[in-house]
PyMOL CGO cylinders between C-alpha atoms (Angstrom):
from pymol import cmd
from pymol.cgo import CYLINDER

trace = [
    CYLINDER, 60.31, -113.91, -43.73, 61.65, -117.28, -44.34, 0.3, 1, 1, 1, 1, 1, 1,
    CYLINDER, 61.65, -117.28, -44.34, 65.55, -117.40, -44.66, 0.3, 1, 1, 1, 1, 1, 1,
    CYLINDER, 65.55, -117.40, -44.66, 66.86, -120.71, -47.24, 0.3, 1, 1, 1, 1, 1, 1,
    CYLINDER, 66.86, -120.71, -47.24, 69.62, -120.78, -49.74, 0.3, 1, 1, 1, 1, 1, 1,
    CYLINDER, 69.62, -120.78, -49.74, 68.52, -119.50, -52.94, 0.3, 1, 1, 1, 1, 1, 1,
    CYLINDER, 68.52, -119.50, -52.94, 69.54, -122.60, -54.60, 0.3, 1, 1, 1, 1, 1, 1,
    CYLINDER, 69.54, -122.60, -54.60, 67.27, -124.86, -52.25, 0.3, 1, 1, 1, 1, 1, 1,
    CYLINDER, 67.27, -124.86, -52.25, 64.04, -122.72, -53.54, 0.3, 1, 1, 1, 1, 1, 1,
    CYLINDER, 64.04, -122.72, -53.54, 64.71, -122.87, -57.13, 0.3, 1, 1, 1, 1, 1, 1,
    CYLINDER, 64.71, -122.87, -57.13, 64.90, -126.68, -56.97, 0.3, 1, 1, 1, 1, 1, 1,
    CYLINDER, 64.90, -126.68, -56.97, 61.90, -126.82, -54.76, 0.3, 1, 1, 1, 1, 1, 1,
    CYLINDER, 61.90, -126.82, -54.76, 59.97, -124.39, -57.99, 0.3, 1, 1, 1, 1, 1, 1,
    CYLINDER, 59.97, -124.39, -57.99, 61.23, -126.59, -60.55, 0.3, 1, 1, 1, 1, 1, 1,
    CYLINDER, 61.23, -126.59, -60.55, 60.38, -129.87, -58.84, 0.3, 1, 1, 1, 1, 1, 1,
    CYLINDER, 60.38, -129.87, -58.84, 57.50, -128.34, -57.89, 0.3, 1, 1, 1, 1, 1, 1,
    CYLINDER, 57.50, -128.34, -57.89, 56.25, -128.36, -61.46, 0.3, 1, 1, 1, 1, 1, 1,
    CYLINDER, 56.25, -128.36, -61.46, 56.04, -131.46, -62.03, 0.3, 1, 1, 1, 1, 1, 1,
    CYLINDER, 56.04, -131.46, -62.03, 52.56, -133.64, -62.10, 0.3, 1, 1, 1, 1, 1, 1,
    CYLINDER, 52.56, -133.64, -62.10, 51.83, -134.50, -58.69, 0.3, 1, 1, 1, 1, 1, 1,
    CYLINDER, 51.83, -134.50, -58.69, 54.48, -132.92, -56.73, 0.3, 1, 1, 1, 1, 1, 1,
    CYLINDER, 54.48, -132.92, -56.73, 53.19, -130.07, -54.59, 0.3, 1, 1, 1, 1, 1, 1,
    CYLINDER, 53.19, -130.07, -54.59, 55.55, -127.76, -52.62, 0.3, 1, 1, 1, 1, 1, 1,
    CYLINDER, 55.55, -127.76, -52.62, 56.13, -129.98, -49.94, 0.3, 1, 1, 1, 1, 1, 1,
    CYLINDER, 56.13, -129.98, -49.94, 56.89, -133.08, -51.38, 0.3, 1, 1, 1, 1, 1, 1,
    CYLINDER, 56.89, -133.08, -51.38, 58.85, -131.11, -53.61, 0.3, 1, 1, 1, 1, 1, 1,
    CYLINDER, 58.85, -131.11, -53.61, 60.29, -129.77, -50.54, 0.3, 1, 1, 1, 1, 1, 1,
    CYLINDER, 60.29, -129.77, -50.54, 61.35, -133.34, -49.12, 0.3, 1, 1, 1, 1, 1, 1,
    CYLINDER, 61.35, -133.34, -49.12, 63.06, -134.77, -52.19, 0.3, 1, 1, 1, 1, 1, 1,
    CYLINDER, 63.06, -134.77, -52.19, 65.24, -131.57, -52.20, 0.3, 1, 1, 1, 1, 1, 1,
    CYLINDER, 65.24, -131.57, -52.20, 66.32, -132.27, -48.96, 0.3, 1, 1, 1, 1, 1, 1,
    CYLINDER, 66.32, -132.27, -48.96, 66.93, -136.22, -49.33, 0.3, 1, 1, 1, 1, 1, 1,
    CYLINDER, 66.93, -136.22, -49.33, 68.90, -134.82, -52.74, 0.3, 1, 1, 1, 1, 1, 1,
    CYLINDER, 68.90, -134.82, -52.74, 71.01, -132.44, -50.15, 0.3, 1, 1, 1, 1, 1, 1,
    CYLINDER, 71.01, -132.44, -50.15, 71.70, -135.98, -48.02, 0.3, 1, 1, 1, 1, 1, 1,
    CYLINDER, 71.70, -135.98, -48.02, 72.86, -138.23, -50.47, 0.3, 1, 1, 1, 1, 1, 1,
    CYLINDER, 72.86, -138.23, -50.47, 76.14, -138.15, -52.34, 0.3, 1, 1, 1, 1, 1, 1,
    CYLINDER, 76.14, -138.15, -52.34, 77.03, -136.12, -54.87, 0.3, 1, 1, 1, 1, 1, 1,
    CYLINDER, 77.03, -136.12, -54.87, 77.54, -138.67, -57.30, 0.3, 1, 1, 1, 1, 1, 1,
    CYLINDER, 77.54, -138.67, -57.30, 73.91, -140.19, -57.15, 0.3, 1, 1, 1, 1, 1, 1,
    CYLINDER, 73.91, -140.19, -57.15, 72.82, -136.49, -57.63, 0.3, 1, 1, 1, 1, 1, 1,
    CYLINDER, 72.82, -136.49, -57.63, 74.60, -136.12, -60.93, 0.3, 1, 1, 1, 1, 1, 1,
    CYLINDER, 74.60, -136.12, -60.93, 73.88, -139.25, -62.27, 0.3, 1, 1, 1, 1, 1, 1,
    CYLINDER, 73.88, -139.25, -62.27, 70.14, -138.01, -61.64, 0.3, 1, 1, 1, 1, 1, 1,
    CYLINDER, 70.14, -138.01, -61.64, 70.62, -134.82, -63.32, 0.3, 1, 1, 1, 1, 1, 1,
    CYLINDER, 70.62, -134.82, -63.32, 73.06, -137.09, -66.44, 0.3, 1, 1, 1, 1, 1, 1,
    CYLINDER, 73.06, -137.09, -66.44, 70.05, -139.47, -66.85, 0.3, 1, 1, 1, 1, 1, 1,
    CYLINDER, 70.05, -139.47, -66.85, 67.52, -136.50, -67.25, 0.3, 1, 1, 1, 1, 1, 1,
    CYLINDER, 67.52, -136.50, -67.25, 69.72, -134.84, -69.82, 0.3, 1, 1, 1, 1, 1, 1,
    CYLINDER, 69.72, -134.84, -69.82, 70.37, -138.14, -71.41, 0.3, 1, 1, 1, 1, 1, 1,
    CYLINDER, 70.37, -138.14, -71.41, 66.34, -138.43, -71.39, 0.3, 1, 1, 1, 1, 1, 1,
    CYLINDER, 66.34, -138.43, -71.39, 65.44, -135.23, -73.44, 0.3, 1, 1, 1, 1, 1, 1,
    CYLINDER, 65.44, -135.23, -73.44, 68.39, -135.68, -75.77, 0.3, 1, 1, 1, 1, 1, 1,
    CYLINDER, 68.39, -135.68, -75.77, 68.10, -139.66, -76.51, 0.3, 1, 1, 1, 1, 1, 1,
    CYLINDER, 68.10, -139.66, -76.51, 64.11, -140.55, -76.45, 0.3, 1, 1, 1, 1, 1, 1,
    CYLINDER, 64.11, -140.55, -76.45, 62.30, -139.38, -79.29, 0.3, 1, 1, 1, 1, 1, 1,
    CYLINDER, 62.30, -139.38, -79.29, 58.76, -140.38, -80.89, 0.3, 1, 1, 1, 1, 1, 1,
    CYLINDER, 58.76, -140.38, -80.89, 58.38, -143.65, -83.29, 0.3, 1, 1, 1, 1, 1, 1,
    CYLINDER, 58.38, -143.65, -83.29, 57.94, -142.50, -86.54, 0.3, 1, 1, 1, 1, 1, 1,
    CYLINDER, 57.94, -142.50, -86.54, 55.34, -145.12, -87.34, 0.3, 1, 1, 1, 1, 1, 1,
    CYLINDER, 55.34, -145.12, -87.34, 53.58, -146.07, -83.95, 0.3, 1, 1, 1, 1, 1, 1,
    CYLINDER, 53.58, -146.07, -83.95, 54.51, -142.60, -81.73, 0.3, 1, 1, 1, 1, 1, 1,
    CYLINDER, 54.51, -142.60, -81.73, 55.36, -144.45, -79.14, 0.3, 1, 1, 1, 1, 1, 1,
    CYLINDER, 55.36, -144.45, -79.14, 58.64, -142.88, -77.19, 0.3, 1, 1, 1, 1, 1, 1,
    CYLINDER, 58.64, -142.88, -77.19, 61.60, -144.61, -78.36, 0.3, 1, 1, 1, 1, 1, 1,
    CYLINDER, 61.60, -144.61, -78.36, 65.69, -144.30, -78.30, 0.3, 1, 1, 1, 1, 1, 1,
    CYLINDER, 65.69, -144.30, -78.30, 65.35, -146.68, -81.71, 0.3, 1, 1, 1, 1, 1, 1,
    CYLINDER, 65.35, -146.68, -81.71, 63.46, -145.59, -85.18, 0.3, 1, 1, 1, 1, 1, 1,
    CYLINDER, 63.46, -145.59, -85.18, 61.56, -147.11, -85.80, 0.3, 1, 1, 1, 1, 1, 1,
    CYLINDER, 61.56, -147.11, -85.80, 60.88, -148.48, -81.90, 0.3, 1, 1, 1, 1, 1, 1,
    CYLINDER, 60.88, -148.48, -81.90, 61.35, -151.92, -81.19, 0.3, 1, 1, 1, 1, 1, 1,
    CYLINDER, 61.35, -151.92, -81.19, 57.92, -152.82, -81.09, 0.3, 1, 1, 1, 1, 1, 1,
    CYLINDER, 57.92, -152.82, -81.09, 57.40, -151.75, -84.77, 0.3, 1, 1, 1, 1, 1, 1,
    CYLINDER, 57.40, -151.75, -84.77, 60.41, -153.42, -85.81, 0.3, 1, 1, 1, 1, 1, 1,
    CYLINDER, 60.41, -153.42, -85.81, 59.81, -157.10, -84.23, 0.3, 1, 1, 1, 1, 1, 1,
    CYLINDER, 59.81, -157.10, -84.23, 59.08, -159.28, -86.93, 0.3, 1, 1, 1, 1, 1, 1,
    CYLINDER, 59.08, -159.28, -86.93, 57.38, -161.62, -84.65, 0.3, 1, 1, 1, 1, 1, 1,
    CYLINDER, 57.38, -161.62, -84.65, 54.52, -159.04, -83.82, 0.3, 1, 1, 1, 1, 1, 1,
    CYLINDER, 54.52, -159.04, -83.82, 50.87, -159.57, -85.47, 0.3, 1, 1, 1, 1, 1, 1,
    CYLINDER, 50.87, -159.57, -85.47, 50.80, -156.63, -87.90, 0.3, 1, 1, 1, 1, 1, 1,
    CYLINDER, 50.80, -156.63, -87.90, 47.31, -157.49, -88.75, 0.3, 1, 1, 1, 1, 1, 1,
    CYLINDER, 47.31, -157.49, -88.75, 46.25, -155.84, -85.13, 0.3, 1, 1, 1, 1, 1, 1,
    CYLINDER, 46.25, -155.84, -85.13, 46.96, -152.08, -83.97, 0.3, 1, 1, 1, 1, 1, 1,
    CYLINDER, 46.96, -152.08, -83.97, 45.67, -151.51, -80.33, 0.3, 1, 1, 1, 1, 1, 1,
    CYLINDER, 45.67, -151.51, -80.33, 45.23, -147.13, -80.15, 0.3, 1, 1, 1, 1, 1, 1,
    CYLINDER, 45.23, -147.13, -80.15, 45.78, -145.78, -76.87, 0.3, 1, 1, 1, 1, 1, 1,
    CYLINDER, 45.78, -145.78, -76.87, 46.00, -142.35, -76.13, 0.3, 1, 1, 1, 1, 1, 1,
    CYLINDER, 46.00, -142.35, -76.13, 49.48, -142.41, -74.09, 0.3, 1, 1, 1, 1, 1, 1,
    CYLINDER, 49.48, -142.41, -74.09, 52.92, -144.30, -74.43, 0.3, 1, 1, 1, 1, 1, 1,
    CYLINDER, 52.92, -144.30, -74.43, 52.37, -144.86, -70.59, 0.3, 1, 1, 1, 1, 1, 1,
    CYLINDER, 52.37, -144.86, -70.59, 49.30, -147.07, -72.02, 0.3, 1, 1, 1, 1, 1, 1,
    CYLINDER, 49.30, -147.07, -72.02, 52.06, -149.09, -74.03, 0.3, 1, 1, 1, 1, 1, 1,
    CYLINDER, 52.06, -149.09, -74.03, 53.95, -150.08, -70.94, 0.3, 1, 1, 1, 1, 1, 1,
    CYLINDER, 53.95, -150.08, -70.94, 50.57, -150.84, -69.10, 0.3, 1, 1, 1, 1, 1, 1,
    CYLINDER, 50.57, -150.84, -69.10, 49.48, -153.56, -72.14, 0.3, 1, 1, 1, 1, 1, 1,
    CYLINDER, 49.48, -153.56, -72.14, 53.23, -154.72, -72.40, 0.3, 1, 1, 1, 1, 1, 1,
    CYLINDER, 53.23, -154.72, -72.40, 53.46, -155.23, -68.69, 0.3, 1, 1, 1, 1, 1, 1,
    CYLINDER, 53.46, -155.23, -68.69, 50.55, -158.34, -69.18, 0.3, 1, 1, 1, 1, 1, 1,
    CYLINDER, 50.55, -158.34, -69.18, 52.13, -160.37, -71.92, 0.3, 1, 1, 1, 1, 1, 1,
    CYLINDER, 52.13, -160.37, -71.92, 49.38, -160.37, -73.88, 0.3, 1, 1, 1, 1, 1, 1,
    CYLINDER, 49.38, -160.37, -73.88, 49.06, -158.67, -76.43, 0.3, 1, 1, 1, 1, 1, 1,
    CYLINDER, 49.06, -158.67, -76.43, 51.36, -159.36, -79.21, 0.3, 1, 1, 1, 1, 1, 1,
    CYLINDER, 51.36, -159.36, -79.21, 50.40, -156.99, -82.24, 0.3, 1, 1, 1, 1, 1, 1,
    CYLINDER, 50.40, -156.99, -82.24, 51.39, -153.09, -83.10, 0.3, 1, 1, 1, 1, 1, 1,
    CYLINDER, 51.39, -153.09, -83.10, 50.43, -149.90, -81.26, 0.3, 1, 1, 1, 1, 1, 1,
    CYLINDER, 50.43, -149.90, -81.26, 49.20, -146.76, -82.21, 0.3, 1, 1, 1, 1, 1, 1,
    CYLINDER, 49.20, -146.76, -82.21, 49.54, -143.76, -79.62, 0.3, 1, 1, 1, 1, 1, 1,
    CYLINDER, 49.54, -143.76, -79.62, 47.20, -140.72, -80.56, 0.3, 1, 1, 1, 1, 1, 1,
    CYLINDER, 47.20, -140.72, -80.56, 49.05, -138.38, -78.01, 0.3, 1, 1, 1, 1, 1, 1,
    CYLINDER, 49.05, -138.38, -78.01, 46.11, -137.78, -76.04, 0.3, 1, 1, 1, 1, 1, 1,
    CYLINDER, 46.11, -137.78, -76.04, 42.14, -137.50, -76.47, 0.3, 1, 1, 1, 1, 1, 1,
    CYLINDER, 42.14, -137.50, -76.47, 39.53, -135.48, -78.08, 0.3, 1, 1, 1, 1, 1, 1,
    CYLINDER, 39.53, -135.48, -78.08, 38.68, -133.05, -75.50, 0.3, 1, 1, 1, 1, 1, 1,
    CYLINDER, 38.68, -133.05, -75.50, 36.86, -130.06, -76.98, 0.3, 1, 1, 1, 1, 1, 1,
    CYLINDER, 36.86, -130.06, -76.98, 36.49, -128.08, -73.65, 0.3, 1, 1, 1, 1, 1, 1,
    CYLINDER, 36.49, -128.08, -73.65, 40.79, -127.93, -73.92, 0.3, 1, 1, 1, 1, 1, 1,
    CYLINDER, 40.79, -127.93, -73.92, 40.88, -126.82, -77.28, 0.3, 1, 1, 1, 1, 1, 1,
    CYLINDER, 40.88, -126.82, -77.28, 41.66, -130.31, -78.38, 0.3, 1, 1, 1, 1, 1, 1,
    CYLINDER, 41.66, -130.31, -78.38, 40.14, -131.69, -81.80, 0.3, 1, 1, 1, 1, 1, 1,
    CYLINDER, 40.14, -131.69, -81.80, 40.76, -134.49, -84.21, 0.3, 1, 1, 1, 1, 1, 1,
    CYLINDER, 40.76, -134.49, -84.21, 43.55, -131.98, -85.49, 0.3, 1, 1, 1, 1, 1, 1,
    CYLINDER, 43.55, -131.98, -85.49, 45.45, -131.91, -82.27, 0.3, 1, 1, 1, 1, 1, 1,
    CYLINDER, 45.45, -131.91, -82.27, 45.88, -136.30, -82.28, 0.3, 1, 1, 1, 1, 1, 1,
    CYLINDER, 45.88, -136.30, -82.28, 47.43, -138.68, -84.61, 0.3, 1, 1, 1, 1, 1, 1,
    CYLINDER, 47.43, -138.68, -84.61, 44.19, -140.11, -86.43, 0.3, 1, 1, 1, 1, 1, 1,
    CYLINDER, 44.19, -140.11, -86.43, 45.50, -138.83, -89.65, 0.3, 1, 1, 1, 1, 1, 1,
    CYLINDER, 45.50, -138.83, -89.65, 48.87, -140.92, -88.90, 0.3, 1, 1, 1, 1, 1, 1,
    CYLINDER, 48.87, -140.92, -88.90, 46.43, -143.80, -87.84, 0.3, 1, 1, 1, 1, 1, 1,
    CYLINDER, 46.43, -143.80, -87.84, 44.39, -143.48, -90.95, 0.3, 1, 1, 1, 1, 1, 1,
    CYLINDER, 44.39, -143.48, -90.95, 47.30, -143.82, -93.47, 0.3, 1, 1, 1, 1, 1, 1,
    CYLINDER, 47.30, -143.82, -93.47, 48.34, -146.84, -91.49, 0.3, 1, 1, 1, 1, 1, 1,
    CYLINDER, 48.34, -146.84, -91.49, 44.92, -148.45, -92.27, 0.3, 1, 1, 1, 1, 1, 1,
    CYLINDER, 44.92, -148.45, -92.27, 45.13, -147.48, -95.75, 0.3, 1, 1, 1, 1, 1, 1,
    CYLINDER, 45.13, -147.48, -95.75, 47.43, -150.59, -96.78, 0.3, 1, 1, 1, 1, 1, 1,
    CYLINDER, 47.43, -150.59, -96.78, 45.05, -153.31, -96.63, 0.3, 1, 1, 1, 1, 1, 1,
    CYLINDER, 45.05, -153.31, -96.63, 47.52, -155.14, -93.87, 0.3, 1, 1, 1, 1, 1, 1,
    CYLINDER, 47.52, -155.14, -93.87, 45.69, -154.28, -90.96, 0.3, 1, 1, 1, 1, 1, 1,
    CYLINDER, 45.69, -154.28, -90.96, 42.56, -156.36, -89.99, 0.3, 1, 1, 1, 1, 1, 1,
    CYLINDER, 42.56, -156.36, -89.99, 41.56, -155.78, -86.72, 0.3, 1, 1, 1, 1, 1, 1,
    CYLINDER, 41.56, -155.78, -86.72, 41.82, -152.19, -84.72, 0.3, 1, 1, 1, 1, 1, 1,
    CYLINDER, 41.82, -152.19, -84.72, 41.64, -152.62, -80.83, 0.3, 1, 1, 1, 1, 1, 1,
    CYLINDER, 41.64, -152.62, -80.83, 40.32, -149.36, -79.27, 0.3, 1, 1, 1, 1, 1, 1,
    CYLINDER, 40.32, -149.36, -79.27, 42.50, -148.98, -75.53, 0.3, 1, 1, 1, 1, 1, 1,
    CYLINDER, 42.50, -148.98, -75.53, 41.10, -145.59, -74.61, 0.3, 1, 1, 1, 1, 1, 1,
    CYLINDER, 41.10, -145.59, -74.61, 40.66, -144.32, -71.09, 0.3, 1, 1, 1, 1, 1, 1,
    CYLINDER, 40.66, -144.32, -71.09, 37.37, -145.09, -69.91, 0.3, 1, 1, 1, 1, 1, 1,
    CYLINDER, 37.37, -145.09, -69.91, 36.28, -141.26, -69.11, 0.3, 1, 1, 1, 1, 1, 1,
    CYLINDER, 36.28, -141.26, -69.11, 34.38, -138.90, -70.89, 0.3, 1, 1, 1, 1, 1, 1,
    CYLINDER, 34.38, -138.90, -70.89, 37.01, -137.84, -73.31, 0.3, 1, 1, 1, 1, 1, 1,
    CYLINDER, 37.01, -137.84, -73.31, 38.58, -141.58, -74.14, 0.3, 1, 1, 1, 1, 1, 1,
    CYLINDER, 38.58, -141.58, -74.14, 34.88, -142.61, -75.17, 0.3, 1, 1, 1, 1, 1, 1,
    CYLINDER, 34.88, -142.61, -75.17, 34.53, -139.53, -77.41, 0.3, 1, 1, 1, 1, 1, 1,
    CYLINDER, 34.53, -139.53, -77.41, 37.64, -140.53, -78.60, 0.3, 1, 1, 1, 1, 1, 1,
    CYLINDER, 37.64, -140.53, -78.60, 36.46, -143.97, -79.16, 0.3, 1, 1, 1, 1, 1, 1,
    CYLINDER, 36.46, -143.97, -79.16, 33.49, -142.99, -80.83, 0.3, 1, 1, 1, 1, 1, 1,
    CYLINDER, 33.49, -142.99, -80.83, 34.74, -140.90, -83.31, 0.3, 1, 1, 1, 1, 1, 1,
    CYLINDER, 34.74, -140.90, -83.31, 37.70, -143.63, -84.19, 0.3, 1, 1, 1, 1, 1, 1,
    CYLINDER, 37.70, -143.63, -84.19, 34.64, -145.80, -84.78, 0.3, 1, 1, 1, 1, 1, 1,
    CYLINDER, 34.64, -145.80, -84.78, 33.59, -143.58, -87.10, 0.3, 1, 1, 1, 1, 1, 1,
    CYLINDER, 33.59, -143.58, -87.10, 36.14, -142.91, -89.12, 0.3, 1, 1, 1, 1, 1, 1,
    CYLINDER, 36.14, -142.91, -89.12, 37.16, -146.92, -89.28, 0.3, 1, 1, 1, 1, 1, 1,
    CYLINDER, 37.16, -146.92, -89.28, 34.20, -148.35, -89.28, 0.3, 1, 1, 1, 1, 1, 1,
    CYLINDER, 34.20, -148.35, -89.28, 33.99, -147.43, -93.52, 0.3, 1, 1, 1, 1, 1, 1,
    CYLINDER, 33.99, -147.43, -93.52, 37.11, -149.01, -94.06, 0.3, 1, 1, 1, 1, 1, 1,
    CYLINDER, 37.11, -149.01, -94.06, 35.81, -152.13, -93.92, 0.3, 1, 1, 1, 1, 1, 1,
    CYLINDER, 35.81, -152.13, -93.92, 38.22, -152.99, -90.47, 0.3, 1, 1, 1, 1, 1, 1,
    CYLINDER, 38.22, -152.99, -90.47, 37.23, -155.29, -87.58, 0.3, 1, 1, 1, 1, 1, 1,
    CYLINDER, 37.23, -155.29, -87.58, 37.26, -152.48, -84.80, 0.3, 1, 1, 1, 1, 1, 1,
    CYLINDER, 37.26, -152.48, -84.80, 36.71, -153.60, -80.95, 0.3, 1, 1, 1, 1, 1, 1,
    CYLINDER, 36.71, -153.60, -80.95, 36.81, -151.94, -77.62, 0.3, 1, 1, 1, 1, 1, 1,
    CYLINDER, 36.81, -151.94, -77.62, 39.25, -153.13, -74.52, 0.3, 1, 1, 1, 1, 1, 1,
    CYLINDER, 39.25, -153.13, -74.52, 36.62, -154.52, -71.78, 0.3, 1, 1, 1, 1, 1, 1,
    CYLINDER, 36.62, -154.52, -71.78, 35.81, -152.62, -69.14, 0.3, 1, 1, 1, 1, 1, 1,
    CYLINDER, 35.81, -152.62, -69.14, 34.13, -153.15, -65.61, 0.3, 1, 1, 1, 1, 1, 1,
    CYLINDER, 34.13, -153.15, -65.61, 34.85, -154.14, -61.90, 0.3, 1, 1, 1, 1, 1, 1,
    CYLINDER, 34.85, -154.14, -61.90, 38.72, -154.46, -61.10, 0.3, 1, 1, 1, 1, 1, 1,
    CYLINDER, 38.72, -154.46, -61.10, 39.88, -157.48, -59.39, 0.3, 1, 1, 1, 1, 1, 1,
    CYLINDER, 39.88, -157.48, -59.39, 39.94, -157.51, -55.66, 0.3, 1, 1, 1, 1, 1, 1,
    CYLINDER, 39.94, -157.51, -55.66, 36.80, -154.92, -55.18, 0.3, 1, 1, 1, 1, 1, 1,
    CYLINDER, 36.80, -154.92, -55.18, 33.71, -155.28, -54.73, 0.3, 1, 1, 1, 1, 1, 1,
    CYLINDER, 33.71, -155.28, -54.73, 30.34, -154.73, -55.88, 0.3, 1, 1, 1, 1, 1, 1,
    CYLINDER, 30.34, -154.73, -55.88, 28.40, -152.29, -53.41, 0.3, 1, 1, 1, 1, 1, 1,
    CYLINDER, 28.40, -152.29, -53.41, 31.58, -149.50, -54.21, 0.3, 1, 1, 1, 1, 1, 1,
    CYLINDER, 31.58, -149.50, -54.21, 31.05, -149.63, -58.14, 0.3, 1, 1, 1, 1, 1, 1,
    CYLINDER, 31.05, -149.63, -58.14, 29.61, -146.89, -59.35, 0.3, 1, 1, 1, 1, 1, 1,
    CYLINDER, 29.61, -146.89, -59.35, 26.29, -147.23, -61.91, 0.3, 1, 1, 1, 1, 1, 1,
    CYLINDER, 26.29, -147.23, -61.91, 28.20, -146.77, -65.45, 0.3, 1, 1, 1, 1, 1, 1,
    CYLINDER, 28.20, -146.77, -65.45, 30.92, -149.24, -64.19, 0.3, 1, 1, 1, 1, 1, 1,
    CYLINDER, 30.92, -149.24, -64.19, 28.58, -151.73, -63.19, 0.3, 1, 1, 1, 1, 1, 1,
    CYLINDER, 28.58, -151.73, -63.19, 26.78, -151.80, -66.95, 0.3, 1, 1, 1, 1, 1, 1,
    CYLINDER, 26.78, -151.80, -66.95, 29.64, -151.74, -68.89, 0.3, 1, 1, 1, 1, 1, 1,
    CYLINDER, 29.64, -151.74, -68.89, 31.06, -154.66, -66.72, 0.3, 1, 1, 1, 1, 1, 1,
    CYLINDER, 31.06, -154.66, -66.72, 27.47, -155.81, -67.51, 0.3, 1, 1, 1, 1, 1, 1,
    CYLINDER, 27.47, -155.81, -67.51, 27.56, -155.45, -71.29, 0.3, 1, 1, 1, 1, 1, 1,
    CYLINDER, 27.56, -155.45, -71.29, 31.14, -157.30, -71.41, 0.3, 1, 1, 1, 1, 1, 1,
    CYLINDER, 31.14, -157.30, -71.41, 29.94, -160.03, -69.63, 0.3, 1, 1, 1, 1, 1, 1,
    CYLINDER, 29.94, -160.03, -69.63, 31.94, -163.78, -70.87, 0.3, 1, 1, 1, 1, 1, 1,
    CYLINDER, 31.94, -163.78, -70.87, 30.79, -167.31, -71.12, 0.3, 1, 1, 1, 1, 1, 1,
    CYLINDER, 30.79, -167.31, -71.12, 31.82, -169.35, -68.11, 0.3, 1, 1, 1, 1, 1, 1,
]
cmd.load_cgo(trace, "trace")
């Protein structure tokens, strides 16, 4: 039987819940919290309050926001011709992070995954849809994860776009920087194939 403090188990389960944190690395960060000062600990615990009770979703774009609509959205200097769709508003940061990209985003909240129970019904292509009804928007950018579920994702966007008369393109795909051939695997290798450039 093990013998710890009540209080040092419950914050091992609830840390333990979280994506990627098993029961021992949920097990270390309780102890570094028990070694650090109490003030760092409740200024943890004050900014994950603050998080649930300030961020909310953009009522236009869905991306997570303190602002609504976000700042993104509101920037007059953005291209509001282009929407990039991506599944995730982690995938906003990721496309933000390179400088460049400078038009509007459209987060579905995930992907078309039939297996989980998750349909057309279950996203935001309705939302997207009414966005593309106003004649403003030109050119849709499809940033979906390149896995089983972003392509069926991608597809099906296609389809539904595709009528309104809307430039629609696909993000690139193929070998990342720094790796090498031999360790790609067959589907990478063809799609980094098909999006071959001129040199």
């Amino acid at each position: 039987m093990l013998y710890t403090s009540p209080a040092i188990e419950r914050a091992i389960e609830q840390l333990s819940r979280l994506p990627g944190i098993g029961r021992k690395s949920a097990q270390r960060l309780v102890f570094y919290l028990l070694k650090i000062p109490e003030e760092q600990v409740s200024e943890l615990a004050q900014s994950l309050t603050e998080l649930k009770q300030k961020v909310r979703y953009c009522s236009v774009c869905f991306n997570l926001t303190e602002e609504d609509p976000c700042p993104i959205c509101r920037d007059p200097a953005r291209d509001r011709s282009t929407i990039c769709v991506v599944e995730q508003p982690n995938d906003v940061l990721a496309l933000e992070k390179t400088g460049q990209y400078r038009g509007l985003y459209h987060v579905l909240g995930g992907s078309l995954s039939p297996l989980d129970g998750i349909g057309p019904e279950n996203l935001r292509v309705r939302e997207l849809v009414q966005r593309l009804q106003g004649g403003e928007v030109r050119e849709v950018i499809v940033a979906t994860n390149p896995n089983a579920e972003g392509e069926a994702t991608a597809i099906y966007l296609a389809q539904l776009i595709k009528p309104l008369g809307i430039k629609l393109s696909r993000i690139a795909r193929g070998i990342p920087v720094g790796s090498d051939l031999e360790y790609a695997d067959e589907i990478t290798l063809a799609r980094a194939l098909e999006g071959r450039i001129d040199l």
